[in-house]
SERO-4910 file (N, C-alpha, C, O; in steps of 0.05 Angstrom, whole numbers):
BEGIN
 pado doro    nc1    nc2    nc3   cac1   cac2   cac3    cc1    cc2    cc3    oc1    oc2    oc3
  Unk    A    399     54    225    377     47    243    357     70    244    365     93    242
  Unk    A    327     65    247    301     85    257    321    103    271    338     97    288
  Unk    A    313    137    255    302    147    285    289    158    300    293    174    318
  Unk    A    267    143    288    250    140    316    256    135    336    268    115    344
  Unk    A    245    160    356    252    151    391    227    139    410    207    149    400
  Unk    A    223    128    424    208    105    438    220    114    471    242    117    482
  Unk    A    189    116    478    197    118    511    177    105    523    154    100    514
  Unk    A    192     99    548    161     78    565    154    107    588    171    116    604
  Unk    A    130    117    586    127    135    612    108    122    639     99    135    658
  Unk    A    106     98    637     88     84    661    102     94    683    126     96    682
  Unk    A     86    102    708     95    109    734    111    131    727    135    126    732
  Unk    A    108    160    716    117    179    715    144    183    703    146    205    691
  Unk    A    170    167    701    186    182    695    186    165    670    171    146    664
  Unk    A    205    175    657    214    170    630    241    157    619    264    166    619
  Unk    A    230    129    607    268    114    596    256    105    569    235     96    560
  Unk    A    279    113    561    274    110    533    274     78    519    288     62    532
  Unk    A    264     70    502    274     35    488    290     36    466    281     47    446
  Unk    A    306     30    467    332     32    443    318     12    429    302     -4    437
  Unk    A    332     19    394    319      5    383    338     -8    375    362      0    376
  Unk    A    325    -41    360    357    -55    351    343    -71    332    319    -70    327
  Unk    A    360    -84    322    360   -104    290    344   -134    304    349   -150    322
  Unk    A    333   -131    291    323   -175    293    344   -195    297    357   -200    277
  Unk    A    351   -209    322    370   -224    323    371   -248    303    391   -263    302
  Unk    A    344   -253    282    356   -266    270    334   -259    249    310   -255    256
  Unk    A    342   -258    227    322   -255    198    305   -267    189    292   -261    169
  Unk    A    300   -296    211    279   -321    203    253   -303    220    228   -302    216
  Unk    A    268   -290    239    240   -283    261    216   -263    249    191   -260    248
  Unk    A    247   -250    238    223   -219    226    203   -228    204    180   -219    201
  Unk    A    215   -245    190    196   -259    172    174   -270    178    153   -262    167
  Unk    A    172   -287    195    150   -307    205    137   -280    222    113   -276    216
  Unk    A    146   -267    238    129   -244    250    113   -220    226     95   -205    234
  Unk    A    122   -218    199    111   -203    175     93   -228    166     70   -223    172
  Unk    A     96   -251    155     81   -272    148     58   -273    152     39   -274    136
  Unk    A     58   -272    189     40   -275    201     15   -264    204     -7   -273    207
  Unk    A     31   -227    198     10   -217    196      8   -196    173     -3   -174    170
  Unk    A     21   -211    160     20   -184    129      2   -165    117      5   -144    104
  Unk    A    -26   -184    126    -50   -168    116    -41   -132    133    -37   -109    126
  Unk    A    -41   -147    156    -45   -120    183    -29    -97    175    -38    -74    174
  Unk    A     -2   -102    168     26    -93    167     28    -86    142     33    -62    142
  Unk    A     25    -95    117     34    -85     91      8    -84     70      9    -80     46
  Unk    A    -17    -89     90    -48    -90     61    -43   -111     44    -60   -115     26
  Unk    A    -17   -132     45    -21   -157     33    -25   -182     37     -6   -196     45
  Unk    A    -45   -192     33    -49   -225     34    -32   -244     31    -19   -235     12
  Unk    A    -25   -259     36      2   -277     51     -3   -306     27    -23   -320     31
  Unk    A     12   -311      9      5   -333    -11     27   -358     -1     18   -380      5
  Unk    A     54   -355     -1     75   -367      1     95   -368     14    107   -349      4
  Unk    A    112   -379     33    136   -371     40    165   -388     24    157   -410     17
  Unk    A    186   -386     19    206   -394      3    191   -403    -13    183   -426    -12
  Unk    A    186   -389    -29    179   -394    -60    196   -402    -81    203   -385    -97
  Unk    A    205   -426    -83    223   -439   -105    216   -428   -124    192   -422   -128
  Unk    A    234   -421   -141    238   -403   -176    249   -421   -191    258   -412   -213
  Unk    A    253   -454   -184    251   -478   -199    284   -481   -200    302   -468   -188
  Unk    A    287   -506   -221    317   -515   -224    339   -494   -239    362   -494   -231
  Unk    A    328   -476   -263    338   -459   -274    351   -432   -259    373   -421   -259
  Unk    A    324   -427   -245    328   -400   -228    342   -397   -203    350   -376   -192
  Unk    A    343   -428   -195    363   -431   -173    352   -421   -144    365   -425   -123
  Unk    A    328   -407   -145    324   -384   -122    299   -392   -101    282   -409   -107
  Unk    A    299   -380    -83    271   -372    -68    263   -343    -57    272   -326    -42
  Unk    A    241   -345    -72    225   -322    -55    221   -316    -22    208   -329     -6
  Unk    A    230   -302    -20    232   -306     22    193   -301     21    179   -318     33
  Unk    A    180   -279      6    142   -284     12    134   -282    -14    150   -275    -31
  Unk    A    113   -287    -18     99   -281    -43     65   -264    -35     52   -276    -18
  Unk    A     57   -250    -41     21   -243    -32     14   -226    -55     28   -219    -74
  Unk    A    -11   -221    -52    -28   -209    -73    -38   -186    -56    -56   -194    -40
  Unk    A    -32   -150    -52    -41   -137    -45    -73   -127    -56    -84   -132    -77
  Unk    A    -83   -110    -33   -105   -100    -32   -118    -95    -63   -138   -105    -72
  Unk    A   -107    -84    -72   -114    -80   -106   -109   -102   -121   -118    -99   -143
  Unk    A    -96   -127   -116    -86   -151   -129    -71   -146   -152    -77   -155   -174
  Unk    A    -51   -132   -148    -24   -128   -156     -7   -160   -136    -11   -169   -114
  Unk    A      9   -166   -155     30   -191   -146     54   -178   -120     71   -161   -123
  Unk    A     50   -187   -107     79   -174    -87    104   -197    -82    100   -221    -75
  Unk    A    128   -187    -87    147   -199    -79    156   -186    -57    164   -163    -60
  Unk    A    158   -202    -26    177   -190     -7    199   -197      2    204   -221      9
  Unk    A    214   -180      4    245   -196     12    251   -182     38    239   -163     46
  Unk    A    271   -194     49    276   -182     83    303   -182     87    311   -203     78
  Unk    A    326   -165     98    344   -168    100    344   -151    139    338   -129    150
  Unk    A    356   -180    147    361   -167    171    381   -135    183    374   -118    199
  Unk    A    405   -139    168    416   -108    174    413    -89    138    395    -89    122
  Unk    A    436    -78    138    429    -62    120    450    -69     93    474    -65     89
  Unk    A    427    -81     74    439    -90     50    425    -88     26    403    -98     21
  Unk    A    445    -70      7    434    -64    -18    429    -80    -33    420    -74    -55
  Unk    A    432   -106    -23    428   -125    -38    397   -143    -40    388   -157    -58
  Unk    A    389   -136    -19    362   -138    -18    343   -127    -38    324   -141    -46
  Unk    A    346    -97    -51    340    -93    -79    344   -116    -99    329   -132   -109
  Unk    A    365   -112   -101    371   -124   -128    362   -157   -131    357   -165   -154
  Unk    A    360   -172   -115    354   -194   -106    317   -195   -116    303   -209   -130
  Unk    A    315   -172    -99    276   -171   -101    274   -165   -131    252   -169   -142
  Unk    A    296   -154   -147    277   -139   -173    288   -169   -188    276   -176   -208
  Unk    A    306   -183   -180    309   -208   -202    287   -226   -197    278   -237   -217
  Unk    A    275   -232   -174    253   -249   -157    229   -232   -177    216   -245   -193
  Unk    A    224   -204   -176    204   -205   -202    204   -201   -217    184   -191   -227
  Unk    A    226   -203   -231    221   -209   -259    222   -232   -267    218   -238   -290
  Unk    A    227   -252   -246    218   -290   -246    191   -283   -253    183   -286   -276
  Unk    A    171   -272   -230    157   -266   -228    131   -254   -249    108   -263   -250
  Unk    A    140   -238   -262    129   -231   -290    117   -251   -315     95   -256   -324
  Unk    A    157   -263   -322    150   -280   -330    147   -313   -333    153   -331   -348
  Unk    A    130   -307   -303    113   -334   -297     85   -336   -285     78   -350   -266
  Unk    A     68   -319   -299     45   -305   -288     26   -331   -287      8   -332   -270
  Unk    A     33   -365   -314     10   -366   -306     10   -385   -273    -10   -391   -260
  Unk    A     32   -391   -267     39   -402   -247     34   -391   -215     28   -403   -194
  Unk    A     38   -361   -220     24   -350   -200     -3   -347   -199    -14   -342   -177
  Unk    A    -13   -350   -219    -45   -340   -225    -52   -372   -207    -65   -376   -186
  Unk    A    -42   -384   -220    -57   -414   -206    -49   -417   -178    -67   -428   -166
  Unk    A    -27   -410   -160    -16   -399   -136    -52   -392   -117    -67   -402   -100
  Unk    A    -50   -369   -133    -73   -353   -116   -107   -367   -125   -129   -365   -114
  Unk    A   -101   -377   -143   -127   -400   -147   -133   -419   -122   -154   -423   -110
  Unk    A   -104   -429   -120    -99   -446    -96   -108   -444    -71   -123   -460    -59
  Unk    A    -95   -414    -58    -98   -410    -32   -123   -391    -40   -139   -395    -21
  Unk    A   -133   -375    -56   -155   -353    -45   -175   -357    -65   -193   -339    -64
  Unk    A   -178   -377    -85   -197   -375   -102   -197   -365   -133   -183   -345   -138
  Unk    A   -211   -376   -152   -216   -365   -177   -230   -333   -185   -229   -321   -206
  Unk    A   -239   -326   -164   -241   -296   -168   -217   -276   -168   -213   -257   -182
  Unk    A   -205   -287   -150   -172   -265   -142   -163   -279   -167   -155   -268   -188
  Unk    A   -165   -304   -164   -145   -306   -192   -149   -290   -215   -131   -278   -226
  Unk    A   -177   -290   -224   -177   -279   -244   -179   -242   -251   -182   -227   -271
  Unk    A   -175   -238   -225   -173   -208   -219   -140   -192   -217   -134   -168   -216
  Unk    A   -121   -217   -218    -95   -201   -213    -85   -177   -231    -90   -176   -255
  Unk    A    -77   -169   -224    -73   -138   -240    -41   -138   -244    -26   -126   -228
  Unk    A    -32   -153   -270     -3   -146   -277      6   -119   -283     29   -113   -289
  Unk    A    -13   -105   -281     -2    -81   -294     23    -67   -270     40    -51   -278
  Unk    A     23    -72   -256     29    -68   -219     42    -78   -211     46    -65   -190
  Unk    A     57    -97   -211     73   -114   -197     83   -105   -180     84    -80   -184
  Unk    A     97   -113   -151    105    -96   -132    124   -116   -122    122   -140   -120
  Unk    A    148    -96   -113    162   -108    -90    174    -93    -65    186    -71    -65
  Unk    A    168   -109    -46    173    -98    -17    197   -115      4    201   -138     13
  Unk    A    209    -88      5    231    -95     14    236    -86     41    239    -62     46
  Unk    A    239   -111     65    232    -99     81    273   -101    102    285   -123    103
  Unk    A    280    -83    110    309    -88    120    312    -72    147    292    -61    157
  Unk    A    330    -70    155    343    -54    182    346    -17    170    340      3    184
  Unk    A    354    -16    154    357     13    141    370     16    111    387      1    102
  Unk    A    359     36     99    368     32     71    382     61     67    372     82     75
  Unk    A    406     60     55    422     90     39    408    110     15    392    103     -2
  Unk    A    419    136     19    399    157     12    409    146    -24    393    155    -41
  Unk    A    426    134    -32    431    115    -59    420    102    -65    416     99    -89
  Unk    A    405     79    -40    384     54    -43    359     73    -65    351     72    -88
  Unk    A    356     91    -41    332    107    -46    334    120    -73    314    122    -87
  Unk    A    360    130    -83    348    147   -109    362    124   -127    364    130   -151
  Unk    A    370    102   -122    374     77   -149    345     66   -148    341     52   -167
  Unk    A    326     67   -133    294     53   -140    279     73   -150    260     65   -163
  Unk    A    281     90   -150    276    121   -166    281    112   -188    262     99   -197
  Unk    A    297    112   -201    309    104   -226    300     74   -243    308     66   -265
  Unk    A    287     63   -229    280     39   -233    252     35   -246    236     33   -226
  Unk    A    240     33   -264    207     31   -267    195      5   -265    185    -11   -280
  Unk    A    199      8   -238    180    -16   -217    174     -8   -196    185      9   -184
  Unk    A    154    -21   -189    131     -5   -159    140    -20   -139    129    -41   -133
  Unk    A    164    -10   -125    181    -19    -99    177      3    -82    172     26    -88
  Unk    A    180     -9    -54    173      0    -24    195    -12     -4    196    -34      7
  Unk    A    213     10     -3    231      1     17    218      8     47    204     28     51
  Unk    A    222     -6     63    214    -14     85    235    -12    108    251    -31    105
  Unk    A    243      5    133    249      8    156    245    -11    178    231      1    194
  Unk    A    250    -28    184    242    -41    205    256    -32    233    280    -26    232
  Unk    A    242    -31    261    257    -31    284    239    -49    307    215    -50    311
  Unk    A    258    -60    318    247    -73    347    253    -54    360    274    -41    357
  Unk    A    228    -50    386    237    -49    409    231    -54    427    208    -57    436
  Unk    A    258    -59    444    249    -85    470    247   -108    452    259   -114    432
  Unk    A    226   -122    468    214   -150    462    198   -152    445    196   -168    426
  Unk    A    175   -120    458    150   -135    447    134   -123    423    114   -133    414
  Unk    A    150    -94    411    148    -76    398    165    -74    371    188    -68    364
  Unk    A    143    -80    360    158    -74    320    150    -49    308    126    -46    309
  Unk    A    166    -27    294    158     -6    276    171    -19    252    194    -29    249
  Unk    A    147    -13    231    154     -8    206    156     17    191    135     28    191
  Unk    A    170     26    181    166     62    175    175     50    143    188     30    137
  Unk    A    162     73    127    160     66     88    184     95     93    184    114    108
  Unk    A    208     85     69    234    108     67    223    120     41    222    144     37
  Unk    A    212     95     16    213     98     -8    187     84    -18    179     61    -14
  Unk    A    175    109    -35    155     89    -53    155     89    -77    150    112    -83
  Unk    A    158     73   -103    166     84   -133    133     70   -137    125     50   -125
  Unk    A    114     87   -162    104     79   -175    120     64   -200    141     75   -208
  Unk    A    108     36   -213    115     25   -238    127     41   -264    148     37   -276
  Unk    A    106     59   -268    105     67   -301    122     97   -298    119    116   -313
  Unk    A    143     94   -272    156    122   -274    150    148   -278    163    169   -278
  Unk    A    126    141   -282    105    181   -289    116    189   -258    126    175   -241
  Unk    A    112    210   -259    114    227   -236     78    229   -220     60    239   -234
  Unk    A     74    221   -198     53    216   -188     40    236   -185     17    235   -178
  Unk    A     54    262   -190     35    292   -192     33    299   -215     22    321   -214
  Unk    A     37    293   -235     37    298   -271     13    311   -268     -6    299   -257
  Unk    A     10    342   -278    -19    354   -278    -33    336   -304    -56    329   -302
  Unk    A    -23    332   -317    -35    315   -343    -48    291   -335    -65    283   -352
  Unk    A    -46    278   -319    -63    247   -302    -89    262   -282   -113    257   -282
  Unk    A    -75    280   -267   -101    297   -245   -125    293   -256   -133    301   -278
  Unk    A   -141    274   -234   -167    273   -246   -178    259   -266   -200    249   -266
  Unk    A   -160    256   -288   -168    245   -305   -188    221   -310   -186    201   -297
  Unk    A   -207    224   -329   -236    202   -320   -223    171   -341   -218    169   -365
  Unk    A   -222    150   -319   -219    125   -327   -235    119   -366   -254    129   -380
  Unk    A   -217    100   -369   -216     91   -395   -251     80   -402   -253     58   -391
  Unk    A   -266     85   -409   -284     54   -409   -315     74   -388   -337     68   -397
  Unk    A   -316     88   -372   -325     98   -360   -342    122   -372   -335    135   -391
  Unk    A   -369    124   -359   -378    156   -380   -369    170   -377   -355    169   -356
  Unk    A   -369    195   -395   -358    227   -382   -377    239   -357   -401    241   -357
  Unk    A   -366    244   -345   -377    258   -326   -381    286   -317   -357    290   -313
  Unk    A   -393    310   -310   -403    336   -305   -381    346   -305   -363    331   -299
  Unk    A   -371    381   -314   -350    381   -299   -344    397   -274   -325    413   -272
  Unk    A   -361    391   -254   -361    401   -234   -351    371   -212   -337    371   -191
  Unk    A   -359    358   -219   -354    328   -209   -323    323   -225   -308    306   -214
  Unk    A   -317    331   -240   -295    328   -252   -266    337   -235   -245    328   -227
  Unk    A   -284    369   -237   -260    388   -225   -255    378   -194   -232    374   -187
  Unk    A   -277    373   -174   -277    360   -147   -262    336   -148   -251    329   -127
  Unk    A   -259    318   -171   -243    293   -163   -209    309   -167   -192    299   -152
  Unk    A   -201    328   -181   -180    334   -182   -176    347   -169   -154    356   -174
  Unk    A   -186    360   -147   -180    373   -126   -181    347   -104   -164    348    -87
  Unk    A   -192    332   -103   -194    314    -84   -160    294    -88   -147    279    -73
  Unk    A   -157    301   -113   -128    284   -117   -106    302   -111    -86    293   -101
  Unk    A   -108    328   -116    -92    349   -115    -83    336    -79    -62    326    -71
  Unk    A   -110    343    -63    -99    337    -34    -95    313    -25    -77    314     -9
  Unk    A   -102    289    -28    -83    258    -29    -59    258    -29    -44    252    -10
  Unk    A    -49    270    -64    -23    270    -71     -6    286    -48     17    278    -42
  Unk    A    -16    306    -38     -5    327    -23      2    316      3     23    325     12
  Unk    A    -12    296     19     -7    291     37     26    280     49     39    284     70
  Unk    A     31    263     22     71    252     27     86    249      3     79    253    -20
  Unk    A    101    244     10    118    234    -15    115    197    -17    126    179    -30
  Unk    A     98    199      2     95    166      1     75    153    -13     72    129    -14
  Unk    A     58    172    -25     36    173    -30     31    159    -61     26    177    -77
  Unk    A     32    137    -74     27    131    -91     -9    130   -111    -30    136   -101
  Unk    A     -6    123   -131    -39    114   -139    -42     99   -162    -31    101   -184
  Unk    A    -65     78   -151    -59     54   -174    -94     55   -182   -111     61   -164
  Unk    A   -103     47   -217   -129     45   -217   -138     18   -229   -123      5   -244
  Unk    A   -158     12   -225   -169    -10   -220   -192     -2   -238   -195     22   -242
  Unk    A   -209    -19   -250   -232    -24   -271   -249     -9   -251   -262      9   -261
  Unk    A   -251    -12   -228   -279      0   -204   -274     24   -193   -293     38   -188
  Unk    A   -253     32   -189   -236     53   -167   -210     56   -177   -196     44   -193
  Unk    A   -208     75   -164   -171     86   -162   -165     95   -133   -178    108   -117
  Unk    A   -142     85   -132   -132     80   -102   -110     92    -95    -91     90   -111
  Unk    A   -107    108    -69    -85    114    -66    -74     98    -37    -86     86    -19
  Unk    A    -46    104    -41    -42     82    -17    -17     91     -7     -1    105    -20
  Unk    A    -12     81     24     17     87     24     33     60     26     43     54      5
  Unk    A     37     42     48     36     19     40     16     -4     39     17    -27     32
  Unk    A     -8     16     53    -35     -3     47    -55     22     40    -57     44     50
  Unk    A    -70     11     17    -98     42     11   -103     56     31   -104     45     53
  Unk    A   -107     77     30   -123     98     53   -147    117     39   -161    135     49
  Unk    A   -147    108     13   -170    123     -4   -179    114    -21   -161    106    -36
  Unk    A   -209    106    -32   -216     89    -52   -229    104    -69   -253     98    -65
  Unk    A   -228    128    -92   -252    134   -109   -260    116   -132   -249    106   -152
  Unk    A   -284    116   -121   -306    101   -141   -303    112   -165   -303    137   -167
  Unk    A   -299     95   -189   -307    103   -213   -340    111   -229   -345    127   -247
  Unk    A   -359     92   -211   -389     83   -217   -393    108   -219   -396    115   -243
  Unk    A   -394    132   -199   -415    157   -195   -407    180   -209   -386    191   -202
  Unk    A   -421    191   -228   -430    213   -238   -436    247   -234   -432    268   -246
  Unk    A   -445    237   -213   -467    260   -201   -443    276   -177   -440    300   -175
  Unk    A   -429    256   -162   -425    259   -138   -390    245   -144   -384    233   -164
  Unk    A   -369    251   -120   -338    231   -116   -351    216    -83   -361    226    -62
  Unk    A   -346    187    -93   -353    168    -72   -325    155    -69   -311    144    -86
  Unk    A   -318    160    -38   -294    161    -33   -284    135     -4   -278    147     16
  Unk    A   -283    109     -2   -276    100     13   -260    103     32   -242    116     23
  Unk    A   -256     98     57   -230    109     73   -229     86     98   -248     74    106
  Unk    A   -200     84    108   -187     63    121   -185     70    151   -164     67    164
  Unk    A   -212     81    163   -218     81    179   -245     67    201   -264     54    192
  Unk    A   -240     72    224   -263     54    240   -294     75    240   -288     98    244
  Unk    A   -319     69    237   -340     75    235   -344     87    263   -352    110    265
  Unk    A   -338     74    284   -338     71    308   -329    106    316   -341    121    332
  Unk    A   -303    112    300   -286    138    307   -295    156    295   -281    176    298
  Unk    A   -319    161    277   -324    181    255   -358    183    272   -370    162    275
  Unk    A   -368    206    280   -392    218    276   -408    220    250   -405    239    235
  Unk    A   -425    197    244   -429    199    214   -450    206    213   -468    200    228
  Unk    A   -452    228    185   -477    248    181   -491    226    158   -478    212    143
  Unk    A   -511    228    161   -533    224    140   -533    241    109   -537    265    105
  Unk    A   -527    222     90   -519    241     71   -485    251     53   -478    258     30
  Unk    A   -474    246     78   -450    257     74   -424    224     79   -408    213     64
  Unk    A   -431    221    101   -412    195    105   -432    170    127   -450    174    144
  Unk    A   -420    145    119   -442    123    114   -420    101    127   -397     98    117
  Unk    A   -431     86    152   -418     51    157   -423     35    133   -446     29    128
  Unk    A   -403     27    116   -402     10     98   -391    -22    107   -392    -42     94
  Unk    A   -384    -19    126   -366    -45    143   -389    -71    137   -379    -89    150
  Unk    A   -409    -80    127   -431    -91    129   -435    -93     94   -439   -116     86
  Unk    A   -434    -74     76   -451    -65     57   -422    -69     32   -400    -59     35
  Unk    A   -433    -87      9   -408    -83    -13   -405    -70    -20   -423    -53    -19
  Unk    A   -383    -63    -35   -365    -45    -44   -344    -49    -50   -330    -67    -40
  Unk    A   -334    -24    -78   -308    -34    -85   -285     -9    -72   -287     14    -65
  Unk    A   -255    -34    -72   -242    -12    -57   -238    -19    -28   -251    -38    -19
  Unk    A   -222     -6    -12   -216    -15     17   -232     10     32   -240     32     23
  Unk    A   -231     -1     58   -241     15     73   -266     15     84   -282      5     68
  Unk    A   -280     23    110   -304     15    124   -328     44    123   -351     46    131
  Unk    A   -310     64    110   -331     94    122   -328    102     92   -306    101     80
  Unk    A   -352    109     80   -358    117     49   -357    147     55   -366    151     78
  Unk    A   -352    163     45   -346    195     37   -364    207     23   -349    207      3
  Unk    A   -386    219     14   -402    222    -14   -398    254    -11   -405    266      9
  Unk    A   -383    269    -38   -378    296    -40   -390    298    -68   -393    284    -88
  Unk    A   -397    331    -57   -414    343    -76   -403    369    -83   -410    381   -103
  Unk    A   -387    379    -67   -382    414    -75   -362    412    -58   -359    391    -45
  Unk    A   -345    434    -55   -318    435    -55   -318    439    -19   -299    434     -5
  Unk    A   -346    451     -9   -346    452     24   -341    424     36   -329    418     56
  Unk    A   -362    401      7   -352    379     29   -335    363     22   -338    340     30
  Unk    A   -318    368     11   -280    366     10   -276    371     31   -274    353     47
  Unk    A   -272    402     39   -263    418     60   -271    397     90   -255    385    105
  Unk    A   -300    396     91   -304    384    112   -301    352    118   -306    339    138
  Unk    A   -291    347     93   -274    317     92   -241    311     97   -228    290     98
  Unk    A   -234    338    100   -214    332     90   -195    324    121   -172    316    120
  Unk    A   -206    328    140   -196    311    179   -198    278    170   -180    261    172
  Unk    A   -218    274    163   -223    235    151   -214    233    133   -215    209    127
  Unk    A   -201    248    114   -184    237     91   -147    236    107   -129    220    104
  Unk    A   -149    260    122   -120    254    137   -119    227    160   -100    211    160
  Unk    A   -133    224    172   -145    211    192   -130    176    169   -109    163    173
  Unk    A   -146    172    152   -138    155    140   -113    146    128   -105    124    130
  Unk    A   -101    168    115    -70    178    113    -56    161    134    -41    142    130
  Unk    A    -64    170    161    -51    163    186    -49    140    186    -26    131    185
  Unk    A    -71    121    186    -79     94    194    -63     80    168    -53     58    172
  Unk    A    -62     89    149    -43     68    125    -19     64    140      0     51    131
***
């Protein structure tokens, strides 16, 4: 179980809320379902997802996260290793049956998502009561982008989700100095002063957790923990244009430097644009780059 501790301090003194398991595994589900966007940065496509007569199975969710990577989620009310192994057979149904999902998300969100899904990514999230320090280093070992998931009630009316584990796909090690920075495929070269600033700007991302993954996209590269908290733009040249997963409302925004985007397109998540030019305004970014950290 979390241990996280929980106290109610209304009217001065202090009792703590024990925390406990979901009395039943249908609940936690339909309460993640409901609001998956909020809770995991994923869009909600399916619930028991039949894997047909062969496969015998169902998917407990199916969604297409923020980057439109495919997500499989599975839920296990107490604590079972089996919930892995279950989720990595669910995608590799998954894989290979892309075009079935593709038409899935045609269905519920349109021919644009559809034609934007990003196999390269696939993900699965696994969401349970508590997982073993074994769970954790057998998904290590695994080259698939899984997210073991903590769940706790407390009381009634209170859910924490806490991330134990995050594996990138392609098994690189997410700090490889050889990836730092590195300028997207397809993209111009860029200065190298704008160069060296995006690799310092990744240097401190990466730095923030061990939860800290990064996936790139034709527009941006994203880092996330279980939902983005950082979007760099690929487009700019001159300057690192940096999205972040915070409210406009909470940021004093300078002219120049950071901008309400909540209104204005853009690729990438997030409502407050970042624009850095030299390494001070890193420095002086770097409270709204944690700030965002937080809020993932």
């Amino acid at each position: 179980m979390s241990e996280l501790r929980l106290f109610d301090v209304a009217g001065g003194s202090v009792v703590e809320i024990a925390a406990r398991p979901a009395e039943v595994e249908r609940h936690l589900q339909d309460v993640v379902e409901a609001n998956m966007e909020a809770m995991l940065g994923v869009r909600f496509l399916a619930t028991e997802y039949s894997t047909g007569p062969v496969h015998r199975g169902r998917i407990d969710s199916l969604g297409l996260d923020e980057n439109g990577s495919p997500v499989v989620v599975e839920y296990k009310r107490g604590r079972d290793a089996g919930v892995i192994t279950q989720g990595l057979f669910y995608l590799s149904w998954l894989v290979d049956h892309k075009a079935e999902f593709q038409h899935l998300v045609r269905d519920r969100l349109g021919d644009a998502d559809a034609a934007q899904v990003l196999w390269s990514a696939p993900r699965l999230i696994c969401v349970a009561e508590d997982f073993t320090r074994y769970d954790v280093h057998a998904v290590r070992e695994i080259r698939r982008s899984i997210d073991l998931v903590r769940y706790s009630y407390f009381g009634n009316d209170l859910l924490a989700l806490e991330p134990v584990a995050t594996v990138v796909a392609d098994g690189a090690l997410r700090r490889d100095r050889r990836q730092r920075g590195a300028t997207p495929a397809g993209t111009p070269t860029e200065s190298a002063g704008v160069s060296d600033l995006r690799t310092a700007l990744e240097e401190l991302l990466l730095g923030f957790g061990d939860d800290v993954s990064r996936i790139d996209r034709k527009q941006y590269r994203a880092y996330r923990r279980l939902r983005n908290f950082a979007c760099v733009s690929h487009a700019h040249q001159q300057e690192v244009v940096v999205t972040l997963r915070i409210s406009p409302k909470d940021v004093d925004l300078v002219p120049g430097f950071t901008r309400d985007v909540s209104q204005i397109g853009h690729h990438g998540t997030g409502d407050v644009e970042v624009r850095l030019r030299t390494e001070r305004d890193l420095r002086r970014a770097e409270a709204l780059l944690r700030m965002s950290y937080d809020a993932a």
